[in-house]
TIROLO-680083 format. One record per residue (C-alpha): y, z, x; residue in one letter. Coordinates in steps of 0.05 Angstrom, whole numbers, padded with zeros to 5 digits. Each point is the difference from the previous one (the first is absolute). Last residue first. Example, Ala and Ser with C-alpha at 12.3 -4.5 7.8 and 13.67 -1.06 7.14 Angstrom:
# TIROLO-680083
+--------+--------+--------+------+
|     py |     pz |     px | code |
+--------+--------+--------+------+
| -00021 |  00143 |  00273 |    S |
| -00069 |  00013 | -00027 |    A |
+--------+--------+--------+------+
This chain:
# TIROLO-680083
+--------+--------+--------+------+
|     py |     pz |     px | code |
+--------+--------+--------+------+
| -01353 |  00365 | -00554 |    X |
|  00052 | -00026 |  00053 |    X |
|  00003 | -00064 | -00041 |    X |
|  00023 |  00048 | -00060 |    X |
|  00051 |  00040 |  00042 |    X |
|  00037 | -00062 |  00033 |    X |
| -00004 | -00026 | -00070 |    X |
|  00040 |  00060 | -00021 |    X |
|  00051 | -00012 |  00057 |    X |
|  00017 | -00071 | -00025 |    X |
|  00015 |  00029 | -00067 |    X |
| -00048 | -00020 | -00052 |    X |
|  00013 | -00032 | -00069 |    X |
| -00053 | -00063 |  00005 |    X |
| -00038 |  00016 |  00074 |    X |
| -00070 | -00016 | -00027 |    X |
| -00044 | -00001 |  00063 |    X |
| -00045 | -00067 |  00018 |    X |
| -00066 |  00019 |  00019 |    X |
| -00055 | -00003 | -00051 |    X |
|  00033 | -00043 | -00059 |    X |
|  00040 | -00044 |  00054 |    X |
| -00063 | -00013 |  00050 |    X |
| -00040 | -00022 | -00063 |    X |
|  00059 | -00038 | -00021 |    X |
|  00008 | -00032 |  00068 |    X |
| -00066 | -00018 |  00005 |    X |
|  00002 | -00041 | -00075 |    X |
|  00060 | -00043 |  00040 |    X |
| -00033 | -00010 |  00065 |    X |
| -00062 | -00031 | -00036 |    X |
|  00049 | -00046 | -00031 |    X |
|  00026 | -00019 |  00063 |    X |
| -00058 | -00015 |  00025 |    X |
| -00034 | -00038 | -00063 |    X |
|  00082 | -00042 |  00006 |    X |
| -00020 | -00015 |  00076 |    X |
| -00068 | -00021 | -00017 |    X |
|  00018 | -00047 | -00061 |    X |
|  00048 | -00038 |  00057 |    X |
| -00067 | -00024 |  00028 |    X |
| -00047 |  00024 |  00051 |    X |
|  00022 | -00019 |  00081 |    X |
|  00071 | -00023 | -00002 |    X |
|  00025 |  00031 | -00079 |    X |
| -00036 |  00067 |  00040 |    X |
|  00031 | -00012 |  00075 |    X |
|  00066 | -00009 | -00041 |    X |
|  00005 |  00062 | -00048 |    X |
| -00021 |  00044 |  00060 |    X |
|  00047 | -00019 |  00044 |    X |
|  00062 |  00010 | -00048 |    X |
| -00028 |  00064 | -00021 |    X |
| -00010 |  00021 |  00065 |    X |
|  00079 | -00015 |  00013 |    X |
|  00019 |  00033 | -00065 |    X |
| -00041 |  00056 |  00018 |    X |
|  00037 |  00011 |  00073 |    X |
|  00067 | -00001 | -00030 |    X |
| -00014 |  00049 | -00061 |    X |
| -00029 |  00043 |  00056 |    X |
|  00052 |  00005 |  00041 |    X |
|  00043 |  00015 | -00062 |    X |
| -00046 |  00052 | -00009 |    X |
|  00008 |  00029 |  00075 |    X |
|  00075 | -00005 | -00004 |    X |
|  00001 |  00049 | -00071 |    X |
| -00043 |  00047 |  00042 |    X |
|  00038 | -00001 |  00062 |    X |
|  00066 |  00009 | -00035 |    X |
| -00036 |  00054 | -00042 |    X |
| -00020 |  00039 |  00053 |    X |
|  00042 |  00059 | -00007 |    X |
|  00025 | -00011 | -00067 |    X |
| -00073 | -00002 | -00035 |    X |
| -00040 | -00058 | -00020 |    X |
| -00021 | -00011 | -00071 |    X |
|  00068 | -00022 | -00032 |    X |
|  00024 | -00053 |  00028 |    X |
| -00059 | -00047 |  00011 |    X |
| -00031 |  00027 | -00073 |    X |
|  00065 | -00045 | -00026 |    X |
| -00007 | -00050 |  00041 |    X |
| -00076 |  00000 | -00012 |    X |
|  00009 | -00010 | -00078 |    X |
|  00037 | -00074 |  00001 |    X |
| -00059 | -00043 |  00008 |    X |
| -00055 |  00050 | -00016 |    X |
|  00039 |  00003 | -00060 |    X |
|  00037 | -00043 | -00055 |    X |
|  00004 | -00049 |  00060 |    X |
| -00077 | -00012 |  00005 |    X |
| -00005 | -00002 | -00084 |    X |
|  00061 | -00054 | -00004 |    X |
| -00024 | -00041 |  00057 |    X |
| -00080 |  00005 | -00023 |    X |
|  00026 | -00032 | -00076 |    X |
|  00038 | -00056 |  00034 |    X |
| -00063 | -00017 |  00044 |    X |
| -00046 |  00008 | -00064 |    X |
|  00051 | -00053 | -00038 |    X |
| -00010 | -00052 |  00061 |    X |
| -00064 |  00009 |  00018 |    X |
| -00019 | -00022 | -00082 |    X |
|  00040 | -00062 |  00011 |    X |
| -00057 | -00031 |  00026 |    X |
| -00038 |  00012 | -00062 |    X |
| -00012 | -00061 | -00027 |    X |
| -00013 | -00036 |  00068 |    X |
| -00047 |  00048 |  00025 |    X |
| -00069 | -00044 | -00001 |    X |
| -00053 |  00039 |  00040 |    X |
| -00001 | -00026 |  00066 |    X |
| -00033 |  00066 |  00026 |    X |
|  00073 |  00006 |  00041 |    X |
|  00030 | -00003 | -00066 |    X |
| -00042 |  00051 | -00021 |    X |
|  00026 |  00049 |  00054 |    X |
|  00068 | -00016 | -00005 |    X |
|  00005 |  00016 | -00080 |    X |
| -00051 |  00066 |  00024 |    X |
|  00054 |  00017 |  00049 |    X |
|  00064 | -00005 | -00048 |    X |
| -00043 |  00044 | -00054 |    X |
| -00014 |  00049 |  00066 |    X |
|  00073 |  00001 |  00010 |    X |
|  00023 |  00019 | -00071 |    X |
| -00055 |  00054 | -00003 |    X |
|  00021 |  00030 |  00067 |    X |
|  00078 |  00002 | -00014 |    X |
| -00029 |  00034 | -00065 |    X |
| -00025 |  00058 |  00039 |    X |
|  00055 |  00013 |  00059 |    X |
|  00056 | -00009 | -00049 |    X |
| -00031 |  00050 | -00054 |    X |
| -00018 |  00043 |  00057 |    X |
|  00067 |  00002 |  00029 |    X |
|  00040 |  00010 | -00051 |    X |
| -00042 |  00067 | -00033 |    X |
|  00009 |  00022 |  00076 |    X |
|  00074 | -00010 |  00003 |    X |
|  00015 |  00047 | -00059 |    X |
|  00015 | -00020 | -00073 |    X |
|  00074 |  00007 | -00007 |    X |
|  00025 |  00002 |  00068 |    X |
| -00030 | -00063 |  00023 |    X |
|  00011 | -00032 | -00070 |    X |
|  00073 | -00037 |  00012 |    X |
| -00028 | -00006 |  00083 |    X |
| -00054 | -00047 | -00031 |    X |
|  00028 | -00030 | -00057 |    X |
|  00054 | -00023 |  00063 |    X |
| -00058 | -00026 |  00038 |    X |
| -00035 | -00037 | -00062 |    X |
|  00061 | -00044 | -00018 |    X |
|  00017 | -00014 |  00083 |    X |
| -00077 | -00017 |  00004 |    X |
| -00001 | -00045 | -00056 |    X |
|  00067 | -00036 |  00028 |    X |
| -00032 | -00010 |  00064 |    X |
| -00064 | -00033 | -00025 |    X |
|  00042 | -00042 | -00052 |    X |
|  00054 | -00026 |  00057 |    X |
| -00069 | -00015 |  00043 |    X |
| -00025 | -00041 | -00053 |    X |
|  00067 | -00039 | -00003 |    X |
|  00001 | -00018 |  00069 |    X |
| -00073 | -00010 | -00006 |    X |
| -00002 | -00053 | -00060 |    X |
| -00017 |  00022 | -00056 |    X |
| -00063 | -00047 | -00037 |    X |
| -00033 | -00010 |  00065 |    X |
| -00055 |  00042 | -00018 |    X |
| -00056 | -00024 |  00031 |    X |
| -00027 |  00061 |  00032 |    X |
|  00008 | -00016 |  00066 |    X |
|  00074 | -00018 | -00019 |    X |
|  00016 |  00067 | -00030 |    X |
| -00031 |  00027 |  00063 |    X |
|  00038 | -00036 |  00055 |    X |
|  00065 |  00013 | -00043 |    X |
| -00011 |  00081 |  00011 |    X |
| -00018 | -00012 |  00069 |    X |
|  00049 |  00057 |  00022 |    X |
|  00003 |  00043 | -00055 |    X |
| -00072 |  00002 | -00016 |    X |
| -00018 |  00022 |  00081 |    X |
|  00064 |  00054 | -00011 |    X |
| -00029 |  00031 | -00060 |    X |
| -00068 | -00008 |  00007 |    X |
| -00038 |  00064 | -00014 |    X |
| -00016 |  00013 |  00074 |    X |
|  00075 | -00004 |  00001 |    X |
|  00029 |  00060 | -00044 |    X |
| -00073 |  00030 |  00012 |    X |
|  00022 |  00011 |  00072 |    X |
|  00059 |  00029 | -00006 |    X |
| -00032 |  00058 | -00058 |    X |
| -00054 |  00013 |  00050 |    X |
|  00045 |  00008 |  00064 |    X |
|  00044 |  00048 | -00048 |    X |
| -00061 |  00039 | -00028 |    X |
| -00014 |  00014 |  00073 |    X |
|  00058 |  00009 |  00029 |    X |
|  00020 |  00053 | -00055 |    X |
| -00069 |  00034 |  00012 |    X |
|  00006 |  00007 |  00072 |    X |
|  00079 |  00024 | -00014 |    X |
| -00025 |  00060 | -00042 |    X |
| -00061 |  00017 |  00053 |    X |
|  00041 | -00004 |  00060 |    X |
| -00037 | -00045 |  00055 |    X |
|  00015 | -00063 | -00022 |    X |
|  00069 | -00012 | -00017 |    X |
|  00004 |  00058 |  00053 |    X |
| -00011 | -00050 |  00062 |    X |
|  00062 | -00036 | -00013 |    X |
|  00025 |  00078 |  00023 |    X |
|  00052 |  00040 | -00057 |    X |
| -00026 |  00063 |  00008 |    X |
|  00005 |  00043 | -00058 |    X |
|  00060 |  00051 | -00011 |    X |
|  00044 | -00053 | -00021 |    X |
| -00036 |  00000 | -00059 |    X |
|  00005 |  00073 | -00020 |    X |
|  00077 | -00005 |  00020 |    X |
|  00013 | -00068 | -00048 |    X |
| -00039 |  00020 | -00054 |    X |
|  00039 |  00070 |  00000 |    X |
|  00069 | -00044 |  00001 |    X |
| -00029 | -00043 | -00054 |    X |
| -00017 |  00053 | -00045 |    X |
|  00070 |  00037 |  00002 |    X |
|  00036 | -00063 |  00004 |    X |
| -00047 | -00007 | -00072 |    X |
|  00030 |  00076 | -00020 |    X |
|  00068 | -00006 |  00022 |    X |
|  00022 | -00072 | -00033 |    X |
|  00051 |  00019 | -00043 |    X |
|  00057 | -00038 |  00019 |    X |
| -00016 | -00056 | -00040 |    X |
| -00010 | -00077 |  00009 |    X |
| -00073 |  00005 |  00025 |    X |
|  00012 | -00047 |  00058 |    X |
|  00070 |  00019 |  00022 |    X |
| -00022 |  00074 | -00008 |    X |
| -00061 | -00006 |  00047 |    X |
|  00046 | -00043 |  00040 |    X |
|  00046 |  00065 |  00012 |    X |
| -00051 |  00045 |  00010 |    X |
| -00033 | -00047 |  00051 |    X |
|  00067 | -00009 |  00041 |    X |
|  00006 |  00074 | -00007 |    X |
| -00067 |  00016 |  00029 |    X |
| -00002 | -00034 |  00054 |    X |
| -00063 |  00022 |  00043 |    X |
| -00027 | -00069 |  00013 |    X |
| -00055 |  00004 | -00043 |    X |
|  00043 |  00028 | -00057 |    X |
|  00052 | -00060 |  00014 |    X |
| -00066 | -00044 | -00010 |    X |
| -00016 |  00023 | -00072 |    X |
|  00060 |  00003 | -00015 |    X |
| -00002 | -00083 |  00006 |    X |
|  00063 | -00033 |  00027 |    X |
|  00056 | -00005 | -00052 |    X |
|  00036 | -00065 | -00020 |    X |
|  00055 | -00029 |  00040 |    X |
| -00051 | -00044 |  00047 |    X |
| -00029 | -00024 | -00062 |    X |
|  00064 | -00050 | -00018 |    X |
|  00021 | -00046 |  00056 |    X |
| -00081 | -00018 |  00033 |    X |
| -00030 |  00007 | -00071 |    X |
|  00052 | -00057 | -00023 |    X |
| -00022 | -00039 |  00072 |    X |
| -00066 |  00001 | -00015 |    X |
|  00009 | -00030 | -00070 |    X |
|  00046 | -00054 |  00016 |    X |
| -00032 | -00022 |  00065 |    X |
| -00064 | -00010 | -00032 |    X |
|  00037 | -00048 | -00051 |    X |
|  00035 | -00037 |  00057 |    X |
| -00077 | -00004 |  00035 |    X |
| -00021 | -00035 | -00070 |    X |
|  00051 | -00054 |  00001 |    X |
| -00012 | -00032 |  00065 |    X |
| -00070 | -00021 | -00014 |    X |
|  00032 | -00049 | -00052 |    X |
| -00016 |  00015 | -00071 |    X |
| -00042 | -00012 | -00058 |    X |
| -00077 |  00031 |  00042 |    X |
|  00044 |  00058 |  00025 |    X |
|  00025 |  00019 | -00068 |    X |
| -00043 |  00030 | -00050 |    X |
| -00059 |  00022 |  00065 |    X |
|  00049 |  00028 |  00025 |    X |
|  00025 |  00042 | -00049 |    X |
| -00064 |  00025 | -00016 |    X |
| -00015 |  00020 |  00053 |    X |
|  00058 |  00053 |  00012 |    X |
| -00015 |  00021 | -00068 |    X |
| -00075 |  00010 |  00018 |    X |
|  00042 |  00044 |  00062 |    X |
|  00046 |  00034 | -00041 |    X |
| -00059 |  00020 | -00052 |    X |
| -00038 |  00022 |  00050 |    X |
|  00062 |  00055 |  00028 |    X |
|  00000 |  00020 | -00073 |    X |
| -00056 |  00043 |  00016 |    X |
|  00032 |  00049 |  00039 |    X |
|  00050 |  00013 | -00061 |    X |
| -00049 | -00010 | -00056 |    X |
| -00053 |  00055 |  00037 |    X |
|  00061 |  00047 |  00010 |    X |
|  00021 |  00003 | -00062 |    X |
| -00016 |  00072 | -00025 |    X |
| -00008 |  00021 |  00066 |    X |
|  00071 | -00004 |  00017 |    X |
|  00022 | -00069 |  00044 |    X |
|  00033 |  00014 |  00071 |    X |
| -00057 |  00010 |  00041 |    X |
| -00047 | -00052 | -00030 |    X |
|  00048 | -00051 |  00006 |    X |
|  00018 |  00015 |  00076 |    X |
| -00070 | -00003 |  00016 |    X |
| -00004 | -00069 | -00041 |    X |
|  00047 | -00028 |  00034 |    X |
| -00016 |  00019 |  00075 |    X |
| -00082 | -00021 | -00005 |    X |
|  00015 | -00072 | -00036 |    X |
|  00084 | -00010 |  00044 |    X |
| -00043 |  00019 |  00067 |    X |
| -00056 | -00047 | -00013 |    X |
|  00043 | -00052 | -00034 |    X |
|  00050 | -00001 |  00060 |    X |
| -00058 | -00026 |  00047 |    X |
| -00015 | -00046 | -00049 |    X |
|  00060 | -00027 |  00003 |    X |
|  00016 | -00005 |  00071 |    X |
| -00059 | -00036 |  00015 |    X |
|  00011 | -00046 | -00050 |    X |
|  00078 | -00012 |  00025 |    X |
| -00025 | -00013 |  00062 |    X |
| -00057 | -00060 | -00016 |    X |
|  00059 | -00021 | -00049 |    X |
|  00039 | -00014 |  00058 |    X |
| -00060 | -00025 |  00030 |    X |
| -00010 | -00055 | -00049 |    X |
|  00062 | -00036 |  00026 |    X |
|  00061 | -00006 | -00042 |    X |
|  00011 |  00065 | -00028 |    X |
|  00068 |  00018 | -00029 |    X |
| -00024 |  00032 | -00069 |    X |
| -00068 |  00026 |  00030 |    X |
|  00044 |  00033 |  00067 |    X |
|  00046 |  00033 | -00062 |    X |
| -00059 |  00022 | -00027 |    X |
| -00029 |  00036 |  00051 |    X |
|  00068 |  00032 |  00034 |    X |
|  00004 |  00027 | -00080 |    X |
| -00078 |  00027 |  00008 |    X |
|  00026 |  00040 |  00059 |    X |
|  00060 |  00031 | -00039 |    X |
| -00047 |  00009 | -00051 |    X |
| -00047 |  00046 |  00048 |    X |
|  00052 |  00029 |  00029 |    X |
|  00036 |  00024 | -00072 |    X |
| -00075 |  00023 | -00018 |    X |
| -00007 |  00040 |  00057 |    X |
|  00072 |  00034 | -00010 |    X |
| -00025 |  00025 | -00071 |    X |
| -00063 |  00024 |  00026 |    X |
|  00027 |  00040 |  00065 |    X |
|  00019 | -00009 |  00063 |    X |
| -00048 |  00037 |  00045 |    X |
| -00056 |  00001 | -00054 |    X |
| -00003 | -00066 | -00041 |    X |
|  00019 | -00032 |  00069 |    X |
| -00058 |  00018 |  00047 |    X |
| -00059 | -00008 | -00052 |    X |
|  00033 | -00063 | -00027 |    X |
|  00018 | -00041 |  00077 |    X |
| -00076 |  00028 |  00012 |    X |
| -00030 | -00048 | -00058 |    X |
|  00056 | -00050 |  00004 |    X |
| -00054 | -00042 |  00048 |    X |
| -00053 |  00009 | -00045 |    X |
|  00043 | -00038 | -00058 |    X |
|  00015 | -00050 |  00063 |    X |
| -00074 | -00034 | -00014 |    X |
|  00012 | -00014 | -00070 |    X |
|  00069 | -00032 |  00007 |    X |
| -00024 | -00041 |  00060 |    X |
| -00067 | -00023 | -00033 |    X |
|  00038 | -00025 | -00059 |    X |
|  00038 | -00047 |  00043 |    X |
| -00038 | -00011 |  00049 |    X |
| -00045 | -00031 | -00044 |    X |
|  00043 | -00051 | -00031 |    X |
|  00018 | -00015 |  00073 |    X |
| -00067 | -00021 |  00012 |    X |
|  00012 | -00056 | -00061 |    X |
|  00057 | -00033 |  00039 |    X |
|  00072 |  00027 | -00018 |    X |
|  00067 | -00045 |  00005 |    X |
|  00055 |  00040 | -00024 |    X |
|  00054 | -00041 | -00049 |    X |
| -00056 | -00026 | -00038 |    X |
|  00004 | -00075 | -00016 |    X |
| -00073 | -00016 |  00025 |    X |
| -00025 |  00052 | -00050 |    X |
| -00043 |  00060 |  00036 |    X |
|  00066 |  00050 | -00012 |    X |
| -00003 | -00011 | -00074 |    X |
| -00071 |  00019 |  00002 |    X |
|  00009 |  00061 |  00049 |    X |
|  00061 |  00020 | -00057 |    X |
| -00045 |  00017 | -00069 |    X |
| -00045 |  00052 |  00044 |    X |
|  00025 |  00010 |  00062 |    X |
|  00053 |  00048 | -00035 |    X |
| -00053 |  00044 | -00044 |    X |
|  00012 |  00063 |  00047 |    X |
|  00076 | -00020 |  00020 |    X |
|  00024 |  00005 | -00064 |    X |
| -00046 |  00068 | -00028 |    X |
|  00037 |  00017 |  00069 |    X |
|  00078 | -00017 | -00027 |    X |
| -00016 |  00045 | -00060 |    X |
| -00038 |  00056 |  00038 |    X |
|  00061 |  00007 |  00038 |    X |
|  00034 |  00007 | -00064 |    X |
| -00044 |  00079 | -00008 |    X |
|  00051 |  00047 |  00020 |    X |
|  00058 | -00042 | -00038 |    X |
| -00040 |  00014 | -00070 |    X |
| -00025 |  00064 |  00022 |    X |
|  00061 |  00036 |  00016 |    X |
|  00033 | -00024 | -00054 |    X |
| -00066 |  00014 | -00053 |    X |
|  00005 |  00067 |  00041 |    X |
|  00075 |  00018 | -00026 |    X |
| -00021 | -00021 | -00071 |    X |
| -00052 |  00048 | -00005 |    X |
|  00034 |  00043 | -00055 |    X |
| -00042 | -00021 | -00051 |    X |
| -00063 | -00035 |  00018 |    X |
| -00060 |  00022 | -00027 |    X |
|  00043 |  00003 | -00069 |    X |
| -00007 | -00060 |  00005 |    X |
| -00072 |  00008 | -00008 |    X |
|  00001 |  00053 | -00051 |    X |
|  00044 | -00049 | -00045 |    X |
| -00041 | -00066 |  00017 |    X |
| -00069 |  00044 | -00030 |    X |
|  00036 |  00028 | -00058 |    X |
+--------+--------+--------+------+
């Protein structure tokens, strides 16, 4: 009964899975860039390595990816307006195709110095653009699996690596980038732009007739109806940087959005995923090795991000968030109390793989949803007119937490013990659900105009 009401979720949607699917490959070749450094900086440090790095450039080299996320921040605001979402996401690929094209021929480090500047440039407009576009084109009734399936691209993206970078020469992972951008790059540019956007741009029969691409029917009047009044009440409002702040419905968005960023590091995502082997090893389980460890860690969070976006719709993105937010916090406070009484010199030995199973356990909770959630909330809670800016100013923050989180998981493992990082993290995790029971909106089965009117109240 249950698998019978849910597909029946999606019958007649087929048009915006399409859409979707090639709206969201960028994601793909990102999740690929993202977790790049990790399994290829150690095939790059051998003394046969086609590029010869030194252990600064291993810096650099996340550091430049990073730091250019803040640079795409105006390129996004500018773009996803003048030009559009679907055209944003086309520059943004073709820009992340020039990047892996320079990794595939590189034979000085600052080739691939460019090409990570490039990249994460693209990745700031390609994670605001893409999911915009989602969220305009999917109905209500699916639009929480269609903007969060944009995660699941990425942890797939990951994953991928992670399988075949550590087997293969570092010449074989660019062609596979190339592949994927470069089938977005021939096919999306002949799907439909987002109504949504025609409306905003006064043209209403390109919108009518994607509205009726997307829904696979002719008889679309009454939600072209809604969107089109959406559209003119929205456009209404100022659209000033300054009124992410200043409007009361935006103020709260941006709030709940800076929250929802920052938990998604604070709570050690991108820290865990990047000294994921460093643990293991601190904790003396050096039963998997890394490259393998990391292959389990990715594969966990692929698993729980599509159970994530199959359940969005079904039990609301609230209910996901503080189940994810909660137990994350359980599993990493059991990790910090292992850390902690090895740092007592209490004997460990017998339960080092304990870090191990708990680490596993936090990936599939964080990704079921505080780790795949926000995307969702991203595209939904701020309103046409500033919703470039809004959807820019979250991935800003996404950048800027990862970097603290970074920071702050080093100076603590430097100056207390690793147990300090994981009691942080943890007491990130059990701050988040408080902040998600009091403050986080249920949007399951809304339009995007009747959360306008509930954050307005």
């Amino acid at each position: 009964m249950f698998l019978r009401s849910y597909f029946d979720l999606f019958e007649g949607t087929a048009p915006q899975l399409i859409c979707m699917l090639f709206g969201t490959l960028n994601a793909l070749s990102d999740g690929m860039h993202f977790a790049w450094s990790a399994p290829t900086i150690p095939i790059l440090m051998r003394p046969d390595s086609p590029i010869k790095i030194t252990e600064k450039d291993i810096v650099w080299l996340e550091v430049f990816y990073m730091l250019f996320g803040f640079v795409g921040l105006p390129i996004t605001i500018y773009l996803a307006n003048k030009i559009g979402r679907q055209k944003s996401v086309l520059v943004a690929s073709a820009t992340s195709l020039i990047g892996w094209i320079l990794i595939g021929v590189a034979d000085r480090v600052e080739y691939l110095y460019i090409a990570r500047s490039m990249v994460g440039a693209a990745a700031d407009v390609a994670f605001v653009c893409s999911p915009m576009y989602v969220a305009e084109i999917a109905h209500k009734k699916i639009r929480g699996f269609l903007a969060g399936f944009i995660y699941v691209m990425e942890m797939c993206g990951s994953l991928l690596i992670y399988c075949v970078a550590p087997f293969v020469s570092v010449r074989i992972p660019p062609i596979i980038g190339i592949c994927i951008v470069s089938t977005q790059l021939l096919i999306f540019p002949f799907l439909p732009e987002s109504p949504h956007f025609h409306l905003y741009k006064g043209n209403r029969k390109a919108a009518e007739k994607s509205l009726k691409f997307l829904r696979g029917t002719d008889d679309i009047d009454e939600e072209f109806k809604e969107i089109s009044e959406a559209i003119e009440r929205q456009k209404t409002e100022s659209g000033r940087l300054q009124d992410l702040f200043t409007v009361k419905s935006n103020r709260k968005a941006a709030l709940i959005m800076t929250f929802l960023n920052g938990a998604q590091h604070m709570m050690g995502f991108t820290a865990i995923l990047m000294n994921l082997h460093t643990i293991l090893i601190g904790a003396g389980a050096t039963m998997i090795g890394p490259n393998i460890a990391a292959i389990m860690y990715a594969a966990v969070m692929f698993i729980a991000s599509v159970s994530g976006i199959l359940t969005v719709d079904k039990f609301g993105r609230k209910l996901l968030i503080n189940i994810s937010t909660f137990f994350s916090g359980i599993c990493l406070l059991v990790i910090g109390i292992f850390f902690h009484l090895q740092y007592l010199n209490v004997d460990v030995s017998q339960i080092a793989v304990l870090p191990i199973i708990f680490i596993m356990i936090y990936a599939a909770f964080f990704k079921l949803g505080i780790g795949m959630v926000p995307i969702v909330l991203t595209s939904e809670l701020f309103s046409a007119k500033v919703k470039a800016k809004g959807m820019t100013y979250s991935d800003g923050c996404f950048v800027l937490f990862a970097s603290i989180s970074i920071y702050v998981y080093q100076f603590l493992n430097m100056h207390f013990g690793l147990y300090s990082s994981f009691y942080t993290f943890a007491a990130f995790s059990f701050l988040s659900f408080v902040f998600s029971i009091l403050f986080v909106p249920e949007t399951k089965g809304k339009t995007l105009e009747e959360i306008q009117i509930m954050l307005k109240n």
